[in-house]
Biotite code that builds the C-alpha atoms (Angstrom):
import biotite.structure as struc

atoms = struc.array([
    struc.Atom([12.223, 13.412, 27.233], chain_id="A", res_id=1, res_name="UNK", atom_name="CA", element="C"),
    struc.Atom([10.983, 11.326, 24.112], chain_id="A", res_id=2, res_name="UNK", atom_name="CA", element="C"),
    struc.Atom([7.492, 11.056, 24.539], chain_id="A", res_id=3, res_name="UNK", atom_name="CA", element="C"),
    struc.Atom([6.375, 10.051, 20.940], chain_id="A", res_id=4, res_name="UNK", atom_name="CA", element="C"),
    struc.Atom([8.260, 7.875, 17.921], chain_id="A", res_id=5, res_name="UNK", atom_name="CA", element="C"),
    struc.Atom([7.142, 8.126, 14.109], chain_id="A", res_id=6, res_name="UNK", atom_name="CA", element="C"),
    struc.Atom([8.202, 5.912, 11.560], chain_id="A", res_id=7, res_name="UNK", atom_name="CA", element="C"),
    struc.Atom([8.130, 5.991, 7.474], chain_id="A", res_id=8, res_name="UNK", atom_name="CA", element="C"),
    struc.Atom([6.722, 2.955, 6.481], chain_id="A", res_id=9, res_name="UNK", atom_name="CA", element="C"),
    struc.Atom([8.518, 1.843, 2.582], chain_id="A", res_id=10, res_name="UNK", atom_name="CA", element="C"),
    struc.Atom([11.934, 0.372, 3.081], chain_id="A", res_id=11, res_name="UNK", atom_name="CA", element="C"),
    struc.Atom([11.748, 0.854, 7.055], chain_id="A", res_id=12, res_name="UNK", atom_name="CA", element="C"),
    struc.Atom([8.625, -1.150, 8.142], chain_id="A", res_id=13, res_name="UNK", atom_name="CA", element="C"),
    struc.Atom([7.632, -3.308, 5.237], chain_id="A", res_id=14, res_name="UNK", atom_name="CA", element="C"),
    struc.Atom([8.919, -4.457, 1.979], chain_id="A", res_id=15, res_name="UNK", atom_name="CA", element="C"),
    struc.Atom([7.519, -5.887, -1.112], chain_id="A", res_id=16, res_name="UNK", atom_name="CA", element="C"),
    struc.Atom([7.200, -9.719, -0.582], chain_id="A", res_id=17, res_name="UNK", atom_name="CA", element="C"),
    struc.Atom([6.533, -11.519, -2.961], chain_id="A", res_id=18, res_name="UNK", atom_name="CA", element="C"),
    struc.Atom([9.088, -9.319, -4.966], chain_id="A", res_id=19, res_name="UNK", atom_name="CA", element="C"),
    struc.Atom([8.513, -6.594, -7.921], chain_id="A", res_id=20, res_name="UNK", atom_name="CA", element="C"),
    struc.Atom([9.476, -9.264, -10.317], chain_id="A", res_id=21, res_name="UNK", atom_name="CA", element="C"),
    struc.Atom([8.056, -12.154, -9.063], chain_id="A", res_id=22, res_name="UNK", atom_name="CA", element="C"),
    struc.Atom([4.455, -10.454, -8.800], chain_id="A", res_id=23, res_name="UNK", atom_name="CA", element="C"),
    struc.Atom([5.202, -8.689, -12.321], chain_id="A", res_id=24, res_name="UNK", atom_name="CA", element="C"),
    struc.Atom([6.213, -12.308, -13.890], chain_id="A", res_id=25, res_name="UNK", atom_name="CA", element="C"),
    struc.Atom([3.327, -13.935, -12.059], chain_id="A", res_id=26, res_name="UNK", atom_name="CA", element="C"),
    struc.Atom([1.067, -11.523, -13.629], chain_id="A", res_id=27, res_name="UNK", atom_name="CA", element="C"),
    struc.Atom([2.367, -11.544, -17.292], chain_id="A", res_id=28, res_name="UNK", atom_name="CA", element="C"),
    struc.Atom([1.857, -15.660, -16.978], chain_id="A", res_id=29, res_name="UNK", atom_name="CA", element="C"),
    struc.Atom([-1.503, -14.838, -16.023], chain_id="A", res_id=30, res_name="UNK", atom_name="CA", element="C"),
    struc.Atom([-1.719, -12.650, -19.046], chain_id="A", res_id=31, res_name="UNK", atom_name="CA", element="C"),
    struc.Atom([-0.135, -14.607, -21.908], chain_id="A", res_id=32, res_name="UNK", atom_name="CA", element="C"),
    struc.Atom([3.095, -13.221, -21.604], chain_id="A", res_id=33, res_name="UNK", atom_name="CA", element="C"),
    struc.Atom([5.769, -15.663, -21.743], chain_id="A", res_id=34, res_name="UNK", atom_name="CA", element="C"),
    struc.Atom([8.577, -13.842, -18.978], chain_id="A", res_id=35, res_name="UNK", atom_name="CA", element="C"),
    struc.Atom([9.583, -15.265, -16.171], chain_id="A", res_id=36, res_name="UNK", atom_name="CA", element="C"),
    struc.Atom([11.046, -13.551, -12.914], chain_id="A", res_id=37, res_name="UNK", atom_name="CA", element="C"),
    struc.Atom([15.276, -13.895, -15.338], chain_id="A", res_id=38, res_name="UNK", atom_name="CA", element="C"),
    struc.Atom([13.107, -11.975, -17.558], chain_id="A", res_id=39, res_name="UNK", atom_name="CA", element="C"),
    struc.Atom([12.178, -9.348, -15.593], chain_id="A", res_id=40, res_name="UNK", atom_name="CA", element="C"),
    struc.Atom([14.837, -8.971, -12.562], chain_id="A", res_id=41, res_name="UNK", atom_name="CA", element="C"),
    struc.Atom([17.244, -6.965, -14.699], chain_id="A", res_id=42, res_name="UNK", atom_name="CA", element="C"),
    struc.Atom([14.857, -3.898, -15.635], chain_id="A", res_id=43, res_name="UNK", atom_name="CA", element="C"),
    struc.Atom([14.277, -3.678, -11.930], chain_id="A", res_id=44, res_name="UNK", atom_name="CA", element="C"),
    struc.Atom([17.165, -1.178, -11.211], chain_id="A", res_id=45, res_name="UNK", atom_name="CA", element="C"),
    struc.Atom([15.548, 0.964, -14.184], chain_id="A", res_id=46, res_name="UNK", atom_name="CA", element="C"),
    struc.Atom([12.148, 1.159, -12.226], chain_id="A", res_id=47, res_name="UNK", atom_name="CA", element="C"),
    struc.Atom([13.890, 1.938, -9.234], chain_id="A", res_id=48, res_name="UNK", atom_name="CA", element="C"),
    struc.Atom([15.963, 5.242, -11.241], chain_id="A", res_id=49, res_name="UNK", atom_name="CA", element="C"),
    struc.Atom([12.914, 6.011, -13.373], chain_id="A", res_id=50, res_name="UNK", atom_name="CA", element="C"),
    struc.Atom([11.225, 6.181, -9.536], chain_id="A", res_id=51, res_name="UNK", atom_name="CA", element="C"),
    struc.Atom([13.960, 8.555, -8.511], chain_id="A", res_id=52, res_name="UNK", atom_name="CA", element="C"),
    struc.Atom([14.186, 10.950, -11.428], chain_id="A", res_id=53, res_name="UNK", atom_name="CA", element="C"),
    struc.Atom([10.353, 11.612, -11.011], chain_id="A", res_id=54, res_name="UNK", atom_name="CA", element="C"),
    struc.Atom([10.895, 11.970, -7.304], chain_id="A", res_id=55, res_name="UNK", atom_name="CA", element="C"),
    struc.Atom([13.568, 14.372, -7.931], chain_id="A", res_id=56, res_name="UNK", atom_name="CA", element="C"),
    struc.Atom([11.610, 16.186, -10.451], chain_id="A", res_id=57, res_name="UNK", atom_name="CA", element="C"),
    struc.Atom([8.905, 17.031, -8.743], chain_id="A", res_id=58, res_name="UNK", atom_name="CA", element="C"),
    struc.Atom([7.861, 14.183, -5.524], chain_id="A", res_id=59, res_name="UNK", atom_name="CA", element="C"),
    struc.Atom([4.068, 16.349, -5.261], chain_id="A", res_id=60, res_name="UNK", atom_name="CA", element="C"),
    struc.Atom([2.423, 13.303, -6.856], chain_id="A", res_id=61, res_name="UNK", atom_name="CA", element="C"),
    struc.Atom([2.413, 11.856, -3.184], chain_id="A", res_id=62, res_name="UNK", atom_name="CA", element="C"),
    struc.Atom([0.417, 14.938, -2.156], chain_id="A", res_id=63, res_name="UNK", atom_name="CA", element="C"),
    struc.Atom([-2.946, 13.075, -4.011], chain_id="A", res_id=64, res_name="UNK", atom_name="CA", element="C"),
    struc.Atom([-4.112, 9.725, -4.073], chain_id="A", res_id=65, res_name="UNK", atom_name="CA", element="C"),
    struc.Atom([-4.501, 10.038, -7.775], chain_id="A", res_id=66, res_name="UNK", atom_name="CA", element="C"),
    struc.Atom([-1.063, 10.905, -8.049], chain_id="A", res_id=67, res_name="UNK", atom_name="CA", element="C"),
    struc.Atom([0.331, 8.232, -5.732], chain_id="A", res_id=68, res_name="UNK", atom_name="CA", element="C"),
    struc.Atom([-1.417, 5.671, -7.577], chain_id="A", res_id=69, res_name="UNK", atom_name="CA", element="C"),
    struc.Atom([-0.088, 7.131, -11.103], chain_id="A", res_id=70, res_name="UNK", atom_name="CA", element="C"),
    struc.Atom([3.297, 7.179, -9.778], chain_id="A", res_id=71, res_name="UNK", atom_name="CA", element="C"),
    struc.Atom([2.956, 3.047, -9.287], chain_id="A", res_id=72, res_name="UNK", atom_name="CA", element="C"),
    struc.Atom([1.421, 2.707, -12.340], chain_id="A", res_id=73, res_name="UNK", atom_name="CA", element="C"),
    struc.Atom([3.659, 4.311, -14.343], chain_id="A", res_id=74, res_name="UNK", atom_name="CA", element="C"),
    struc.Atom([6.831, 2.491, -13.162], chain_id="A", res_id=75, res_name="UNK", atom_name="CA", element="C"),
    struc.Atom([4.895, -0.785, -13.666], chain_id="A", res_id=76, res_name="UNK", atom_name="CA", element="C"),
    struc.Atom([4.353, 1.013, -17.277], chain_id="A", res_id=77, res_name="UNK", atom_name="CA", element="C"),
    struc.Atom([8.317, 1.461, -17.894], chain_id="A", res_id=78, res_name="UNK", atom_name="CA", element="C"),
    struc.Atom([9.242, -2.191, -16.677], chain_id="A", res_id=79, res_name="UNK", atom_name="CA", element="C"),
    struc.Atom([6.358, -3.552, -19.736], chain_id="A", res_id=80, res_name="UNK", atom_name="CA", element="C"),
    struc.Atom([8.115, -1.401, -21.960], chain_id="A", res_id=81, res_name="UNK", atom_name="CA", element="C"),
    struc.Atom([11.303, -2.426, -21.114], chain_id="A", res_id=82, res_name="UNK", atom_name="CA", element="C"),
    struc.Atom([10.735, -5.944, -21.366], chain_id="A", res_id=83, res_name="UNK", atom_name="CA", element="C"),
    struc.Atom([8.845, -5.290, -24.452], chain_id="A", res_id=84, res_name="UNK", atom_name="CA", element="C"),
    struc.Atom([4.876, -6.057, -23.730], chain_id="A", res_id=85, res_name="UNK", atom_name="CA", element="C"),
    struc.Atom([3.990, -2.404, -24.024], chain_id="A", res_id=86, res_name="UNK", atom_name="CA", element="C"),
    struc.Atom([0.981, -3.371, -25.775], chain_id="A", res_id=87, res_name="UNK", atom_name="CA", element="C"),
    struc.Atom([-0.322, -4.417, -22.606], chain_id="A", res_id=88, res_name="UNK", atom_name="CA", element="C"),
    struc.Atom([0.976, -1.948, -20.345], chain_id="A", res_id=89, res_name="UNK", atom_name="CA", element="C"),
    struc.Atom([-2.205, -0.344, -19.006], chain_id="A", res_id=90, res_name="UNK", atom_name="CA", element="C"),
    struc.Atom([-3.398, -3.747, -17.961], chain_id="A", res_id=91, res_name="UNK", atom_name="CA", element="C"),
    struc.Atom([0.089, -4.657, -16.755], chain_id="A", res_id=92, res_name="UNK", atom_name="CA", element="C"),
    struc.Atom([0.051, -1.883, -14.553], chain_id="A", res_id=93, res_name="UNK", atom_name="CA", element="C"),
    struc.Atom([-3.009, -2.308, -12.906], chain_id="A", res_id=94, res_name="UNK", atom_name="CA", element="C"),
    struc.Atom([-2.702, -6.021, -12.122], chain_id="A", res_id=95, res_name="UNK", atom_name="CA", element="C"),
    struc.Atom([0.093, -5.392, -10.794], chain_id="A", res_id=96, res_name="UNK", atom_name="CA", element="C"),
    struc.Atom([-0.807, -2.642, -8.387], chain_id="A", res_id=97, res_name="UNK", atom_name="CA", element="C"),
    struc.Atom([-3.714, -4.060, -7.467], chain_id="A", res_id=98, res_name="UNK", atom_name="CA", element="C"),
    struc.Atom([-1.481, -6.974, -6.209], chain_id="A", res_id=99, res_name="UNK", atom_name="CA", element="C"),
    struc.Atom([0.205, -4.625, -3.802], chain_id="A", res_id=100, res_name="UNK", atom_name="CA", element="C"),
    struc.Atom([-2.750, -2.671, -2.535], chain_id="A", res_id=101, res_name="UNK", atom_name="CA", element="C"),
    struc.Atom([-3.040, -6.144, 0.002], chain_id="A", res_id=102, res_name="UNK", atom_name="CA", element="C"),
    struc.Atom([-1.233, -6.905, 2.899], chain_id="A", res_id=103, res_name="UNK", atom_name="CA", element="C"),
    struc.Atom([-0.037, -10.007, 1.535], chain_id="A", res_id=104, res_name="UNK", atom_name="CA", element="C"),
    struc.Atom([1.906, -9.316, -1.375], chain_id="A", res_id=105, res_name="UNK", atom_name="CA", element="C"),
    struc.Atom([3.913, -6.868, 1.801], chain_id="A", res_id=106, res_name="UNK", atom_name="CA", element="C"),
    struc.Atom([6.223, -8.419, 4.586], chain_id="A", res_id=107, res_name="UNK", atom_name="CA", element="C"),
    struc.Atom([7.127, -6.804, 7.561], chain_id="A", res_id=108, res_name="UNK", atom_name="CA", element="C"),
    struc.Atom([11.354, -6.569, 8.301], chain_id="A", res_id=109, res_name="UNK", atom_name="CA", element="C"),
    struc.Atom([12.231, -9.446, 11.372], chain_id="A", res_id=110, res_name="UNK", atom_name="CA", element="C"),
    struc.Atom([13.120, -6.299, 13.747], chain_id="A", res_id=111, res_name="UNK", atom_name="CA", element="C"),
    struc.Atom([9.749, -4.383, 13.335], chain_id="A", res_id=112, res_name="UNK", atom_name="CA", element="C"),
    struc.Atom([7.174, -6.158, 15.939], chain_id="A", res_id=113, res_name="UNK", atom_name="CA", element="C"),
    struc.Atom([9.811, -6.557, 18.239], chain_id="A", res_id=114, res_name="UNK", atom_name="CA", element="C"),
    struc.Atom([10.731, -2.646, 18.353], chain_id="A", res_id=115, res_name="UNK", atom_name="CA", element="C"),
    struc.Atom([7.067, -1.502, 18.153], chain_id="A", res_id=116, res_name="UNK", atom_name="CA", element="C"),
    struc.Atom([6.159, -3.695, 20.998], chain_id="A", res_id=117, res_name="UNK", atom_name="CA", element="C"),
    struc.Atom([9.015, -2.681, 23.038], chain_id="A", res_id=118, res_name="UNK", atom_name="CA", element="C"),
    struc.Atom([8.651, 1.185, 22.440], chain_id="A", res_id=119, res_name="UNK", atom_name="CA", element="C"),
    struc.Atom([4.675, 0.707, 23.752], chain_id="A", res_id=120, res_name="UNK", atom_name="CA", element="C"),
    struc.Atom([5.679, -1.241, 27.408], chain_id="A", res_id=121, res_name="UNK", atom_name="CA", element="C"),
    struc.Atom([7.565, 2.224, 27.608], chain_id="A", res_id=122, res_name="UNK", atom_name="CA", element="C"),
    struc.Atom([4.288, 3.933, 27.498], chain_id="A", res_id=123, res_name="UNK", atom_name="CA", element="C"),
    struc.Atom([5.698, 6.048, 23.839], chain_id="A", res_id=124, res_name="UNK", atom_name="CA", element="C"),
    struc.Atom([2.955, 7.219, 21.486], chain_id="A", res_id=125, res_name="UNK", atom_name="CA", element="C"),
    struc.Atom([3.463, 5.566, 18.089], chain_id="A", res_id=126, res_name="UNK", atom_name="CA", element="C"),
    struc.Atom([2.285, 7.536, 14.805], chain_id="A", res_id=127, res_name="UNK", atom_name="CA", element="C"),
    struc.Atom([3.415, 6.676, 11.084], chain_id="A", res_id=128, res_name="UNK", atom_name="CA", element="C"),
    struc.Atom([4.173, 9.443, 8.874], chain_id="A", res_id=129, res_name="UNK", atom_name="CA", element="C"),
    struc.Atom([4.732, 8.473, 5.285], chain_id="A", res_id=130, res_name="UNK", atom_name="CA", element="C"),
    struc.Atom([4.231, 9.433, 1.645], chain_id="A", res_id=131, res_name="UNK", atom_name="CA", element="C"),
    struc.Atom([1.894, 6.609, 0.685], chain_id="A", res_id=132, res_name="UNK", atom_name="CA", element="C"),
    struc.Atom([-1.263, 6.641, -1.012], chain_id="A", res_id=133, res_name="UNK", atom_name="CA", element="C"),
    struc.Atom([-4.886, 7.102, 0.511], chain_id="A", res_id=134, res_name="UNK", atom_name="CA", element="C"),
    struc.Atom([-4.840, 3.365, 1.677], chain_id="A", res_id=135, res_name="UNK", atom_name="CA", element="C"),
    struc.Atom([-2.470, 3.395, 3.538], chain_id="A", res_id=136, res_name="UNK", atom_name="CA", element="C"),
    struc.Atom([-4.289, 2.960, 7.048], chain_id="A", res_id=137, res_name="UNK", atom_name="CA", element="C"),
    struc.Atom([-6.091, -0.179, 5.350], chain_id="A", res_id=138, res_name="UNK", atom_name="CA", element="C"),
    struc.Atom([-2.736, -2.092, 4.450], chain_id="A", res_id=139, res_name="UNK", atom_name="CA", element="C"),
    struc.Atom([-1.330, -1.742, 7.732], chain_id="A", res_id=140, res_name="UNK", atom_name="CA", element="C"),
    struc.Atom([-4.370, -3.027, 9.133], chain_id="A", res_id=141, res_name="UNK", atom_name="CA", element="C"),
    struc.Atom([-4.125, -5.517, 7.050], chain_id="A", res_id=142, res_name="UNK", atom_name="CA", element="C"),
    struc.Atom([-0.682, -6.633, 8.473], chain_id="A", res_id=143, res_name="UNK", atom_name="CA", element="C"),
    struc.Atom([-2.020, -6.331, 11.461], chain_id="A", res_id=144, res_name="UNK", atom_name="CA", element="C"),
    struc.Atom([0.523, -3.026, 12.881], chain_id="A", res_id=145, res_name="UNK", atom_name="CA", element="C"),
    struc.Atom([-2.319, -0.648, 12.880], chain_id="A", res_id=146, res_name="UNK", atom_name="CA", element="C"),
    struc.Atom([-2.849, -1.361, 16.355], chain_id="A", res_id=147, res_name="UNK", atom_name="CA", element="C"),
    struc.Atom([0.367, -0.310, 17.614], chain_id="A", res_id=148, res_name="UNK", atom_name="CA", element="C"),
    struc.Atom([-0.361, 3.366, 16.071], chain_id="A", res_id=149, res_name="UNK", atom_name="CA", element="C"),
    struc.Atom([-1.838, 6.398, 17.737], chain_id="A", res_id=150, res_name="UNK", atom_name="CA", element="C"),
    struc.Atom([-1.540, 8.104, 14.357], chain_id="A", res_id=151, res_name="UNK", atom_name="CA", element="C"),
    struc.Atom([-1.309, 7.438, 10.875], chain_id="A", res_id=152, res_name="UNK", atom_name="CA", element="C"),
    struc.Atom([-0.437, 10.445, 8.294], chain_id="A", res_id=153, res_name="UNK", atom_name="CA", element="C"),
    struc.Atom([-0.576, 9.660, 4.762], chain_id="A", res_id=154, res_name="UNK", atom_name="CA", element="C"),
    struc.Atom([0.686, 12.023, 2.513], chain_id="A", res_id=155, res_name="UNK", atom_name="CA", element="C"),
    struc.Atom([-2.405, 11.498, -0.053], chain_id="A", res_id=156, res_name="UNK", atom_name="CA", element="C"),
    struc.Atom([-4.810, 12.224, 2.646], chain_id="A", res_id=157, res_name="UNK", atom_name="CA", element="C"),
    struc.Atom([-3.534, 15.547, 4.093], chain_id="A", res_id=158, res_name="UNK", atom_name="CA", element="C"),
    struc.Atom([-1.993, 17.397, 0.701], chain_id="A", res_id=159, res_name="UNK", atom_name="CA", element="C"),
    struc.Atom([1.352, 17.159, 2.067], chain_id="A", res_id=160, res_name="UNK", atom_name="CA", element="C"),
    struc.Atom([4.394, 15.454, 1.610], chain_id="A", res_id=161, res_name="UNK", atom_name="CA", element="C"),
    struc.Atom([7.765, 14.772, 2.703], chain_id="A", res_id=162, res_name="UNK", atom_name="CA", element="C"),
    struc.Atom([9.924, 16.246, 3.268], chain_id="A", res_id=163, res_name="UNK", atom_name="CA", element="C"),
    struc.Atom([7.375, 18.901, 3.702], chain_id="A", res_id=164, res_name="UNK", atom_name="CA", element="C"),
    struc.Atom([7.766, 19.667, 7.799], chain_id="A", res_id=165, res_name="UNK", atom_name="CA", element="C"),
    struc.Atom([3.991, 20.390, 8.155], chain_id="A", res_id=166, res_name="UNK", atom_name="CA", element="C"),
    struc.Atom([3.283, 16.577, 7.462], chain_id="A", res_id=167, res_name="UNK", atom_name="CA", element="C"),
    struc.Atom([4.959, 16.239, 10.887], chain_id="A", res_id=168, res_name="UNK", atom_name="CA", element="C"),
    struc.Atom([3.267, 18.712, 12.050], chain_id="A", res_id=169, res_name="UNK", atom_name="CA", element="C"),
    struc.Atom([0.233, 17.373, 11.541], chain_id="A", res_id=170, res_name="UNK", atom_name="CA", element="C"),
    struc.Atom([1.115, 13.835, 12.988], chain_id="A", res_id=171, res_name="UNK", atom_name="CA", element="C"),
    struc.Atom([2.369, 16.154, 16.443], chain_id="A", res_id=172, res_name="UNK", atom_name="CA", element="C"),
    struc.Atom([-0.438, 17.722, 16.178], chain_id="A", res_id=173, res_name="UNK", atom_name="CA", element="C"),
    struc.Atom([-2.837, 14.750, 16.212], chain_id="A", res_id=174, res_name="UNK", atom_name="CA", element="C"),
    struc.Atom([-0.916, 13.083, 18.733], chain_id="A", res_id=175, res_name="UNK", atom_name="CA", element="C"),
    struc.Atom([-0.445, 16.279, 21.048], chain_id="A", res_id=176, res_name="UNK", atom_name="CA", element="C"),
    struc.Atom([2.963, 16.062, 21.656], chain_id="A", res_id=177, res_name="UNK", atom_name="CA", element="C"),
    struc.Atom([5.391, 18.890, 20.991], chain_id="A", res_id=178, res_name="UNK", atom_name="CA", element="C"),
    struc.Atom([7.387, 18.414, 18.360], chain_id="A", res_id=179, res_name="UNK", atom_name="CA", element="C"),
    struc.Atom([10.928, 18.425, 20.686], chain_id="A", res_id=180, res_name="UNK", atom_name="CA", element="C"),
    struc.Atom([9.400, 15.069, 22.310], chain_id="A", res_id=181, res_name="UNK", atom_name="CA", element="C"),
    struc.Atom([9.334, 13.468, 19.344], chain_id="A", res_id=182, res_name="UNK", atom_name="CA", element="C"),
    struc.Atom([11.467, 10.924, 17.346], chain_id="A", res_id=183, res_name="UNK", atom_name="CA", element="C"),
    struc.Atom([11.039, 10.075, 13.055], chain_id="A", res_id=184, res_name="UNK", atom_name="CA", element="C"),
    struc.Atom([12.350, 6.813, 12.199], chain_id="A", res_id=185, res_name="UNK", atom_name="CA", element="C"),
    struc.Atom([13.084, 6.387, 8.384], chain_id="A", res_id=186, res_name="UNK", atom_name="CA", element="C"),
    struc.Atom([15.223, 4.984, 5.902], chain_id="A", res_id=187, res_name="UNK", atom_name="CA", element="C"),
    struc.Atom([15.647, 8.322, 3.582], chain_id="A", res_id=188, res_name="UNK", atom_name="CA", element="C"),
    struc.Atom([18.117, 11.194, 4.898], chain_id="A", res_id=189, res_name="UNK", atom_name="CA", element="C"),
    struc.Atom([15.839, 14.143, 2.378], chain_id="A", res_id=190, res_name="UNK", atom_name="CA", element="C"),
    struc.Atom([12.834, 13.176, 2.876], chain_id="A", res_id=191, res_name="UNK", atom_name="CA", element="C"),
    struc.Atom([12.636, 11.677, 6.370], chain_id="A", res_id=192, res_name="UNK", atom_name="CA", element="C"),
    struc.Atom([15.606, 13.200, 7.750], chain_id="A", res_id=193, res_name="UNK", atom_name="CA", element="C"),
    struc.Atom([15.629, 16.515, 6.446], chain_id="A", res_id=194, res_name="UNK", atom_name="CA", element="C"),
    struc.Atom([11.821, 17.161, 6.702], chain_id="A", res_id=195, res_name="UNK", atom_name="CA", element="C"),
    struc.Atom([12.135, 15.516, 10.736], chain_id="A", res_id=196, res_name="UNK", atom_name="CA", element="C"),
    struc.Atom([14.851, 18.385, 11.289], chain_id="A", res_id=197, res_name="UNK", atom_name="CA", element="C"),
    struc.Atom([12.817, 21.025, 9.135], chain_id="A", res_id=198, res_name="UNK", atom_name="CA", element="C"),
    struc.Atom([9.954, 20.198, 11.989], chain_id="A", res_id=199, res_name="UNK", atom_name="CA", element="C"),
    struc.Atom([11.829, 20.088, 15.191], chain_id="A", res_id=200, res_name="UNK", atom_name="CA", element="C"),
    struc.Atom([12.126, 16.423, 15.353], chain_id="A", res_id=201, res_name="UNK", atom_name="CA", element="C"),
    struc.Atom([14.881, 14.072, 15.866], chain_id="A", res_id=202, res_name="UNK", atom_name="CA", element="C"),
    struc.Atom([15.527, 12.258, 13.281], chain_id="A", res_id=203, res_name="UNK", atom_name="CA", element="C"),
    struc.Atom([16.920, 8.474, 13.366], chain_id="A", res_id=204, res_name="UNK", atom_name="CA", element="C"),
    struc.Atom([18.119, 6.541, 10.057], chain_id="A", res_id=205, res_name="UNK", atom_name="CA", element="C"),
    struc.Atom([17.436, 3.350, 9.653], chain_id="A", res_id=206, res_name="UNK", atom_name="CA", element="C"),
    struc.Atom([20.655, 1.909, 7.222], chain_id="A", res_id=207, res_name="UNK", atom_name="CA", element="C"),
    struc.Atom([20.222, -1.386, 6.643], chain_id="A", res_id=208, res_name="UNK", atom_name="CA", element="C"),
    struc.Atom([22.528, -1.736, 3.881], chain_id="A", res_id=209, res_name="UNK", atom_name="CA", element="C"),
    struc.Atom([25.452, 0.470, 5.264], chain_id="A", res_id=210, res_name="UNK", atom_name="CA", element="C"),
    struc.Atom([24.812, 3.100, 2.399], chain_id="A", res_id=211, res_name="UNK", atom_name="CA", element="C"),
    struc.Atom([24.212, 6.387, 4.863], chain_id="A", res_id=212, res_name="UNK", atom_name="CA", element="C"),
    struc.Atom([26.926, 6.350, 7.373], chain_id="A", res_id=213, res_name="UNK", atom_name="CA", element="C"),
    struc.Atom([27.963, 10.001, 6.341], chain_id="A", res_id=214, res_name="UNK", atom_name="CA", element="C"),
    struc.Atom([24.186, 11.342, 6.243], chain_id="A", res_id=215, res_name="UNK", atom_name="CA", element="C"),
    struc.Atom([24.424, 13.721, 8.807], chain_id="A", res_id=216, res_name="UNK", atom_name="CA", element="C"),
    struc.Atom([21.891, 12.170, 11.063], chain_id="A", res_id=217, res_name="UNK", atom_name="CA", element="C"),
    struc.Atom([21.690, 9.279, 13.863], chain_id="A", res_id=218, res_name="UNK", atom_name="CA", element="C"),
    struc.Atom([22.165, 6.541, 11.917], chain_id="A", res_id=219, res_name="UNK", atom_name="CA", element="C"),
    struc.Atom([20.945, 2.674, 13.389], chain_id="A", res_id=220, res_name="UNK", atom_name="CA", element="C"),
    struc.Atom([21.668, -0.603, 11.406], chain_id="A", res_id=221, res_name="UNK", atom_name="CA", element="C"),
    struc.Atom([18.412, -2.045, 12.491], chain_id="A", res_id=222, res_name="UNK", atom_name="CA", element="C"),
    struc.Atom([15.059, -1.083, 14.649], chain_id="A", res_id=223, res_name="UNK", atom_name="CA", element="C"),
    struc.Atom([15.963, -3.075, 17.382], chain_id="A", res_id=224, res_name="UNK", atom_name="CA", element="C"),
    struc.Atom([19.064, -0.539, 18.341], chain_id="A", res_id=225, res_name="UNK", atom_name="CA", element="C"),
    struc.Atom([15.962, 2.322, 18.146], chain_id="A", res_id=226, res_name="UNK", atom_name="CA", element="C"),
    struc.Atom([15.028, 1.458, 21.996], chain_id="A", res_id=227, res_name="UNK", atom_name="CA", element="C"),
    struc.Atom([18.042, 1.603, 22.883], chain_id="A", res_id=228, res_name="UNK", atom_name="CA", element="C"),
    struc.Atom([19.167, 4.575, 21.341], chain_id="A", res_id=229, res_name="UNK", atom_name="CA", element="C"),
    struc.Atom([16.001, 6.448, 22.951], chain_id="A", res_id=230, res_name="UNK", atom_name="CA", element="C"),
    struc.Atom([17.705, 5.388, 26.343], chain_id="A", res_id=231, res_name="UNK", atom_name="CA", element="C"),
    struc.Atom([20.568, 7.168, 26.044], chain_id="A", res_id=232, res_name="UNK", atom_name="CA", element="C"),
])
């Protein structure tokens, strides 16, 4: 019996909104650059591999909140050299980040209060588990889901990361539920996936662009089906 459900937050409960490039051309107007949102769309498939390779590398910055805020910086960093304002890169960066440290420059997805508020009328503990930064808890009070959670684990604030299992450990732990009665929603098959399996959770998919059919786990197109699925 599924007593609890976890969820990643990036790419399953919020997205960036305005967008990377409108905030980033926003700010360079601000700042005397003359780009506009053409100007800077294109180099945002670069940040997103640059993100990637460093993930791959080594993903431990997420285990710090000095690393998890270097890790935003320094993609903002890339994206001013790449559209060739590097001079003001350090000031880039931080203008930008500092945009996205609010709730409003984040949106939630159109499935995500109605899936949360479902899962709670069937008396299931809700906890977040993500790699995040130490403000994590603040931003998702700020778009007003922190009341739905009976746990929120940041990867910044306990040392650990996914897909680390003892990050999920620690979220069982604080919600004290075994780890068998438990369910990680997410939208990456290594990190959420692998480290949900790694803990003795089940682990559910969340594919909203049709890109992890063959992942290996329980894959849903959208929150809404995670009730559901729960039922079965």
């Amino acid at each position: 019996m599924v007593e609890a459900v976890l969820f990643d937050v990036g790419s399953t409960l919020v997205y960036p909104s305005p967008s990377v490039a409108e905030t980033f051309a926003r700010v360079a107007r601000e700042r005397g650059h003359a780009l506009t949102v053409r100007d800077i769309e294109p180099h945002m498939p670069a940040m997103d591999a640059f993100y990637e390779a460093e993930y791959l590398r080594d993903g431990d910055f997420w285990c710090s909140h000095e690393g998890s805020v270097a890790i935003w910086l320094d993609q903002y960093r890339y994206v001013c050299h790449l559209a060739g304002i590097a001079h003001d890169a350090d000031g880039m960066a931080a203008a930008v980040h500092e945009a996205y440290r609010k709730g409003d420059h984040w949106a939630l997805y159109p499935d995500v209060a109605g899936c949360l508020r479902t899962l709670k009328r069937q008396g299931l503990m809700l906890g977040v588990v993500s790699n995040w930064d130490a403000g994590l808890e603040g931003l998702l009070r700020d778009l007003r889901l922190l009341p739905y959670f009976d746990a929120v684990v940041s990867s910044a604030v306990v040392g650990y990361r996914k897909p680390d299992p003892v990050i999920f450990d620690l979220a069982c732990e604080e919600l004290g539920v075994a780890a068998s009665r438990v369910v990680h929603v997410g939208d990456r098959p290594d990190a959420d996936g692998d480290g949900a399996h790694a803990a003795g959770i089940r682990p559910v998919i969340v594919d909203r662009h049709g890109a992890e059919a063959g992942c290996g786990y329980e894959v849903v197109e959208t929150l809404t089906d995670v009730p559901k699925l729960l039922e079965e």
